[in-house]
N, C-alpha and C positions, 0 to 999 in steps of 0.2 A: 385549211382554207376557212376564212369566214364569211356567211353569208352577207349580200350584199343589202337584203331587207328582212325582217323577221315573219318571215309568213304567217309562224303561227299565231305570233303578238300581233300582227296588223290584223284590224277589224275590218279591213276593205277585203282584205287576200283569204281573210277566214272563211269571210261570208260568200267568197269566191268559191274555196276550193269544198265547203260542206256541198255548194251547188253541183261541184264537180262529181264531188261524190252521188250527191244524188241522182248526177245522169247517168251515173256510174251501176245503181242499182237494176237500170233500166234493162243492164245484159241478163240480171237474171230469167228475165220473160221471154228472152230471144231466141232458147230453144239453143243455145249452144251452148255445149258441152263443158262442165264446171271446168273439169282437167284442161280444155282446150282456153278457154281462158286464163284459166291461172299459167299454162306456159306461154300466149299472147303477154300478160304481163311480164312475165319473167327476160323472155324474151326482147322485148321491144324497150327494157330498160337494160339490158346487160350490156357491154360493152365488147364482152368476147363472142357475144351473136351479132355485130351490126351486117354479117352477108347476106342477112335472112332475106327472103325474095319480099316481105309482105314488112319491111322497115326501110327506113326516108330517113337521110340524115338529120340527127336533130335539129339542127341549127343551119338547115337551107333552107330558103325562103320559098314558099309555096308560090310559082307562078302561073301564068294562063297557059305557056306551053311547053308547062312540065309534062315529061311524059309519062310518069307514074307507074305504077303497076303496069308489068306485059299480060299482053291477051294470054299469052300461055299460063302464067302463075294464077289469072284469075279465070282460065276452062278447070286448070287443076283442081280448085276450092271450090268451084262448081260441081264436080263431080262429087264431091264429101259432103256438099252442104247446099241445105235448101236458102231460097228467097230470104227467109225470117234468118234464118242461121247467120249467111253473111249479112246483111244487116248489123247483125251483132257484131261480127268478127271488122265489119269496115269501122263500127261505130266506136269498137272498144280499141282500135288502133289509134283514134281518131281523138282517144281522151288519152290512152298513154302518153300521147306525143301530146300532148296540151301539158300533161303533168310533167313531164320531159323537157317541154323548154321553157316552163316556168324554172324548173330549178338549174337550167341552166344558164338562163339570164341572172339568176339570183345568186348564182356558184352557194347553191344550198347544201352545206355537207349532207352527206348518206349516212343514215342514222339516226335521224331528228324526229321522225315518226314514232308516235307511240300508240300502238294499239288501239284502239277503239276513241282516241281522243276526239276525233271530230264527228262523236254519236252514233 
């Protein structure tokens, strides 16, 4: 598959996704747990976890009466995790899936990342 825009070569999408990144860093202050993040990410980009209670199709459209998260899945995460915690956990959901249907608008092959490129 080839991407439909060059993220990394466009200076509009660069200067996007380093911001992305930077709100990105914001979880580390949040008080929630590195591991719980890094499988948050893992997760909410894999394809063979899409049942997961706490991931949204990539590619539906967010509407006014969607009904999101059930009360149960979020007493569950209540009980594991403070205020500051989810916070984190709703925020860093909240940029995967920004990162997510960027590359799926763009059919961005998997693999185009390189380490540390974006600072």
């Amino acid at each position: 598959m080839e991407s439909r825009l060059n993220l990394y070569g466009n200076p509009v999408a660069a200067k996007f996704i380093k911001a992305l990144n930077s709100v990105g860093a914001v979880m580390a202050g949040s008080g929630l747990p590195a591991a719980t993040q890094e499988l948050v990410k893992i997760r909410r980009s894999s394809p063979r976890q899409r049942k997961l209670r706490w991931r949204s199709p990539s590619n539906a459209p967010v509407s006014p009466t969607a009904a999101g998260l059930t009360d149960d899945a979020w007493a569950n995460a209540a009980k594991h995790y403070d205020d500051e915690q989810l916070a984190g956990l709703v925020s860093l959901v909240a940029l995967i899936n920004t990162y997510n249907r960027m590359n799926v608008i763009t059919r961005q092959p998997a693999g185009d990342y390189t380490p540390g490129q974006w600072g």
